[in-house]
N, C-alpha and C positions, 0 to 999 in steps of 0.2 A: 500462457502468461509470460514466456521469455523463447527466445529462441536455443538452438545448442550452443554447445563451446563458450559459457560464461569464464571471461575475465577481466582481466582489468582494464583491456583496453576495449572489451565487450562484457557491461554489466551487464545486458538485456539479452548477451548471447548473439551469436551471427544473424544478423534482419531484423533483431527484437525490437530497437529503437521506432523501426517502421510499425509498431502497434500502436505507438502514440502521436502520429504525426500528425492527426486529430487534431489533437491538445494543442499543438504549437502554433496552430494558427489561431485560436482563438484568444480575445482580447482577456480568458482569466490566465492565459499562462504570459501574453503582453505585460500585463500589470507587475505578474510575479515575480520577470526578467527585469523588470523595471523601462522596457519597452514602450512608444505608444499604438495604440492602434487596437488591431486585432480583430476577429469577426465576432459577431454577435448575434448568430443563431442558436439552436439546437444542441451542438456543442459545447459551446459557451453556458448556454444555461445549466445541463447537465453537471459541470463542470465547478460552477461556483456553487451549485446545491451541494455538491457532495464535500463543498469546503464550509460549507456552513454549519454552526452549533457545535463543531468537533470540542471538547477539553481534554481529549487525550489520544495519543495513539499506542497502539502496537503492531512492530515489525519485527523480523525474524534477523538474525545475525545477517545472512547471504544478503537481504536488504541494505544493511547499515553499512556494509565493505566487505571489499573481498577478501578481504584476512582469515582462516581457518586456522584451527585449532587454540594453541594457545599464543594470546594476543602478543607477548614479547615486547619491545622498546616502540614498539609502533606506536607512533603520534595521530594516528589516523581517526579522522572528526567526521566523516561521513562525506557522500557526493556530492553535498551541497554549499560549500564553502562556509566563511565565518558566520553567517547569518542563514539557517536553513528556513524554508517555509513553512515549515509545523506551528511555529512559535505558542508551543504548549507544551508540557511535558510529554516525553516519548518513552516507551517500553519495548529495550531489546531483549529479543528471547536469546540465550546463549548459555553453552554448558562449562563456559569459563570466564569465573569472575572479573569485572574491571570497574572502576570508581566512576562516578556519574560527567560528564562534560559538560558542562554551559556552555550554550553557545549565543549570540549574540538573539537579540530580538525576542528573548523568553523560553528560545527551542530548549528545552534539559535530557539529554539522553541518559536515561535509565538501564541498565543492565539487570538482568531479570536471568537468574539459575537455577530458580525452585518449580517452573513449569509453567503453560498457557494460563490455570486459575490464577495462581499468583498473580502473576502480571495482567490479570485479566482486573481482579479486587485491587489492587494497587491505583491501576489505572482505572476504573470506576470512582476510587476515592478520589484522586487528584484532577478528575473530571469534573468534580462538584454540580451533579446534576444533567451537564450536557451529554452531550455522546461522545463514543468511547468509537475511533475509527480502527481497523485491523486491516492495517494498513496492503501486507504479504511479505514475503511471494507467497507463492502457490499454494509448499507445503505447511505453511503459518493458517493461512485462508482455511485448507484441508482441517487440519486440528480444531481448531474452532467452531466448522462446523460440525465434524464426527460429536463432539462434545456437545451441540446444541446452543452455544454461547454466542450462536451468531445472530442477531433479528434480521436483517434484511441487507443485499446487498444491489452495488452496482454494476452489472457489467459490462464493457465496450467491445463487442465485438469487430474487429479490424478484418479487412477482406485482404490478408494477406496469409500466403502459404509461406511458411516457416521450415518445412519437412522434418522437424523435432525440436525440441526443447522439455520445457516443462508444460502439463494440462493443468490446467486451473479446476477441471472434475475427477480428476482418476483420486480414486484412495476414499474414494468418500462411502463405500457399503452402503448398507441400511439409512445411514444419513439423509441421500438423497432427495430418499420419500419426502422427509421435514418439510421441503421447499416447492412454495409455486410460484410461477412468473404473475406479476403482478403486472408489468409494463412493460413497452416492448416501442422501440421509435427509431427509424431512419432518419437520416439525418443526407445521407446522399456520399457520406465519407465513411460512417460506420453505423453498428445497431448499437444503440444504450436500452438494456435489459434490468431490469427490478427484481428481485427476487427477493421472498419475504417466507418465513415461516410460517407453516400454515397454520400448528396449534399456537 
């Protein structure tokens, strides 16, 4: 899900960026740069389904910035400038409080320190109906499913070796079982995998 040595001038870790380079060609990450163009296969479809119906997200602090512990005078609004692509409310997991940010286009970053449920019901309410994306990293994704509160997810697997970072399956126990691949499609750049719980 990231490669090693995350900072700030590597959020995704040494090589991590190369997991998505997927996405960058295709015409839904064109649109969202404000770019024209873009491809419009397999990718692309992948891509705008899984941006489709969301009303809410949740990610994990390590998502939101590099900032740990406690937040201090930091002005810091996330990766994605004054306008992020969510434009729904968002729910950060974090073990130290900060007051909500509005950001431009309807993104509301939410700060969440009472746990995964919390912010799981939070964000189902202010979803009103639609679906509710989890968003990550890894150990965000991890929790949610150990917990069962995941229904189904997406995965892109990249053919590139990373030689560490973070796994998007370790920590998961008995969990596991919950899940079977539903879907599974090449693309010619990467595999896009489904996976759904099974009860």
């Amino acid at each position: 899900a990231a490669g090693p040595n995350q900072t700030l001038e590597t959020p995704m870790g040494v090589g991590g960026e190369s997991l998505h380079t997927w996405m960058f060609k295709t015409r839904f990450w064109h649109d969202m740069v404000g770019k024209e163009g873009g491809d419009e296969g397999i990718d692309n479809t992948f891509a705008m389904e899984g941006d489709e119906g969301i009303g809410a997200t949740i990610m994990g602090r390590n998502m939101f910035g590099p900032i740990r512990g406690e937040w201090g005078d930091s002005d810091w609004k996330g990766w994605w400038g004054e306008e992020p692509p969510y434009h729904h409310p968002v729910f950060v997991l974090t073990h130290h409080p900060h007051p909500p940010i509005e950001m431009q286009g309807g993104t509301i970053f939410n700060f969440v320190t009472d746990g995964i449920e919390a912010a799981f019901e939070r964000a189902v309410e202010e979803a009103e109906g639609r679906d509710v994306r989890v968003g990550g990293g890894a150990s965000v994704v991890q929790q949610y499913m150990r917990a069962g509160l995941l229904d189904e997810a997406h995965i892109v697997i990249s053919p590139i070796l990373l030689g560490g970072g973070e796994r998007l399956f370790d920590n998961l126990g008995e969990s596991l079982g919950r899940y079977r691949c539903t879907e599974s499609v090449g693309s010619g750049a990467v595999t896009h995998v489904r996976i759904a719980k099974a009860d």
